[in-house]
Backbone bond lengths (Angstrom), bond angles and torsions (degrees), N, CA, C in turn:
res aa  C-N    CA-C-N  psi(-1)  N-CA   C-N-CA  omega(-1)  CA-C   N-CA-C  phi
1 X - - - 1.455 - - 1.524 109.46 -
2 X 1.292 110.87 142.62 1.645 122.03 -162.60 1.312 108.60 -99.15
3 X 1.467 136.62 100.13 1.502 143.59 -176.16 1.653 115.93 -56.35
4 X 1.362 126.11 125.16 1.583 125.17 -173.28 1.593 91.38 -67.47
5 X 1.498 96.36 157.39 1.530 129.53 162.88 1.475 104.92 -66.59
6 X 1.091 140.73 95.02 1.836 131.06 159.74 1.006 134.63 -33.13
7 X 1.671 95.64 -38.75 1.384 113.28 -175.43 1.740 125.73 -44.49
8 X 0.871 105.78 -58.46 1.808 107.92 166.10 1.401 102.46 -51.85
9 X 1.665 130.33 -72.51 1.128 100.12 -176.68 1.437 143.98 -67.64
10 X 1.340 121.29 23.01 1.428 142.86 -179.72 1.436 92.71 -95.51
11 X 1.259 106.61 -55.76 2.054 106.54 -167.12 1.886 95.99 -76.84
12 X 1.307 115.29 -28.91 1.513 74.86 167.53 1.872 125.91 -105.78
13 X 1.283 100.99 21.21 1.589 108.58 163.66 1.746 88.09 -85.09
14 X 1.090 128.77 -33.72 1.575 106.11 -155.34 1.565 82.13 -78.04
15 X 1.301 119.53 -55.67 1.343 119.51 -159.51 1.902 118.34 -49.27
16 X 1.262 99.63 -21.06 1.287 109.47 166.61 1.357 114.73 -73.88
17 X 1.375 123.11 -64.57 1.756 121.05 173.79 1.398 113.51 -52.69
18 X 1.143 138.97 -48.07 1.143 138.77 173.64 1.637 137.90 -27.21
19 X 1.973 84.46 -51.80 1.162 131.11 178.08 1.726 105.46 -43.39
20 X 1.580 123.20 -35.04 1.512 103.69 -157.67 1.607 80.87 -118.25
21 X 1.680 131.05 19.49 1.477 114.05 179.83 2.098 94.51 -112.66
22 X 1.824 89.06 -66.99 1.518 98.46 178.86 1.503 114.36 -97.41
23 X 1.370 153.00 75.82 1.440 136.32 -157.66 1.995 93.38 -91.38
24 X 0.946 148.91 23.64 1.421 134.26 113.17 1.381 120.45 -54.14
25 X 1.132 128.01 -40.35 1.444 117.84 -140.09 1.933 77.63 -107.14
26 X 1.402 105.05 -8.40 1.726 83.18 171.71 0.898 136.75 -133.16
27 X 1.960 103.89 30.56 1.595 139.13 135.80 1.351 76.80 -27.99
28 X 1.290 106.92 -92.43 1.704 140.76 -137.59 1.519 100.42 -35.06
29 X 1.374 129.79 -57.04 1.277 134.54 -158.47 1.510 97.95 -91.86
30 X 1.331 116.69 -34.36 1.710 89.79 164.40 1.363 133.61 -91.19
31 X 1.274 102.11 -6.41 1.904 103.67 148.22 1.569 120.76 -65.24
32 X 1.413 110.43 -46.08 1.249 110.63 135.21 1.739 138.75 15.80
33 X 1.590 85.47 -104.63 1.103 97.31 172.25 1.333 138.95 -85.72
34 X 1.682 116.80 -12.31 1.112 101.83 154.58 1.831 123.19 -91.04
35 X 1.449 95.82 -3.24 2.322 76.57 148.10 0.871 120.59 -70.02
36 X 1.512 127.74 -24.50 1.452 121.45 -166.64 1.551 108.93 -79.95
37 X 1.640 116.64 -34.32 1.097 118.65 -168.59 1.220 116.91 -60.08
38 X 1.983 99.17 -42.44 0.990 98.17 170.00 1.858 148.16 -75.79
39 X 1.122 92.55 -18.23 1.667 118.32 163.02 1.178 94.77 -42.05
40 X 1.494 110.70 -85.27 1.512 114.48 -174.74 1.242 121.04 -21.86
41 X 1.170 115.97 -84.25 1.308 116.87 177.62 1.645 131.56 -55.56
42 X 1.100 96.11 -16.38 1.910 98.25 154.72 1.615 97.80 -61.06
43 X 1.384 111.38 -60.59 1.473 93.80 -149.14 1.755 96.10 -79.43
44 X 1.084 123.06 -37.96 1.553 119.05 -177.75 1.166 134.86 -49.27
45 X 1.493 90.05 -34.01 1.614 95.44 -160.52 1.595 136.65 99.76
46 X 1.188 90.93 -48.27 1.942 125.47 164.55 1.388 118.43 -39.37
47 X 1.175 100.26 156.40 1.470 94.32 -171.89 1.671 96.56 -103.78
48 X 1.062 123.81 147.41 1.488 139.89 178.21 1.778 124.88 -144.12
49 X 1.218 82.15 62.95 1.743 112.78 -156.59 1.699 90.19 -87.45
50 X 1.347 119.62 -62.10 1.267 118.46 -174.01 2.001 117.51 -59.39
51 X 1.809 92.82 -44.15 1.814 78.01 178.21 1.561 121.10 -65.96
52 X 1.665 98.35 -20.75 1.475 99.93 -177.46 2.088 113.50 -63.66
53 X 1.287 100.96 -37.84 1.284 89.92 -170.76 1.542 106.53 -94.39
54 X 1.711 112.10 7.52 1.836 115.54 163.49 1.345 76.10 -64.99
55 X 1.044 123.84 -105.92 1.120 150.36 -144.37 1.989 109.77 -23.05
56 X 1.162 102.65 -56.01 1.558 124.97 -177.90 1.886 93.17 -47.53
57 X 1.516 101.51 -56.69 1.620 108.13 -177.45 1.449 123.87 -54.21
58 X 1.399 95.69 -33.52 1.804 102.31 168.15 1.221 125.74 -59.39
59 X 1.581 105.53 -52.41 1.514 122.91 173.61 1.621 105.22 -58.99
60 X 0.883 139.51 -66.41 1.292 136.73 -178.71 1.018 113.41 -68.41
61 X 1.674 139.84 8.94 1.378 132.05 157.56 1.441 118.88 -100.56
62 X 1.748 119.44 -19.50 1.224 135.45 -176.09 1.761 98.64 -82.03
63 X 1.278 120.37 -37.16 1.664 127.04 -167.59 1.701 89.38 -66.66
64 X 1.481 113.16 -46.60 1.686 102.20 -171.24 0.828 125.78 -73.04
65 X 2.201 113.06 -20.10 1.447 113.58 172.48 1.432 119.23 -78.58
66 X 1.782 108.46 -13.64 1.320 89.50 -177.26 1.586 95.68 -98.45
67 X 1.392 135.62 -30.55 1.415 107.19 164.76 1.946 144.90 -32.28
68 X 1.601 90.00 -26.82 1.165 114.92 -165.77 1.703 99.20 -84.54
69 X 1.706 120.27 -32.87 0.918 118.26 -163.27 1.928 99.91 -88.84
70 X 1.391 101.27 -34.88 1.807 88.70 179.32 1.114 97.31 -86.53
71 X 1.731 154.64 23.19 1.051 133.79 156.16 2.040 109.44 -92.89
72 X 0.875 81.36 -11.84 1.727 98.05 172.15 1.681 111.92 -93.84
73 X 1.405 120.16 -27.60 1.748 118.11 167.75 1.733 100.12 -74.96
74 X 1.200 97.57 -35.01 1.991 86.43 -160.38 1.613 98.62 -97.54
75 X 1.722 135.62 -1.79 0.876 107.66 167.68 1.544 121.09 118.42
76 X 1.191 123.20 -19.00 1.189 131.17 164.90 0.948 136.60 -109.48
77 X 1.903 108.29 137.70 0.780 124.74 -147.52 1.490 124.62 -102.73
């Protein structure tokens, strides 16, 4: 039996915490991690269903924090 790569799911747990301190820096790690996830699973075979949608969750939680944050520099409310 063939052991998963962690690695994706590490970058998208980080990419999730990150998400409500730095949400640039956790674009980065959940783009990240879902290449990696997906790498993996090209070469594995494996399914990597869960880091993909860590990862997906990061990205789409960092886009709302930073929407949220230039709608708070420029003023609207």
């Amino acid at each position: 039996m063939q052991e998963k790569n962690n690695s994706s799911f590490v970058m998208g747990i980080i990419s999730i915490i990150v998400a409500f301190i730095f949400p640039l820096l956790s674009i980065i790690f959940g783009i990240l991690g879902l290449a990696l996830a997906i790498l993996n699973q090209n070469e594995s075979g494996l399914d990597y269903t869960t880091e993909k949608i860590l990862s997906i969750v990061g990205i789409v939680l960092s886009v709302i924090f930073c929407l949220m944050f230039i709608s708070q520099l420029s003023g609207i409310n």
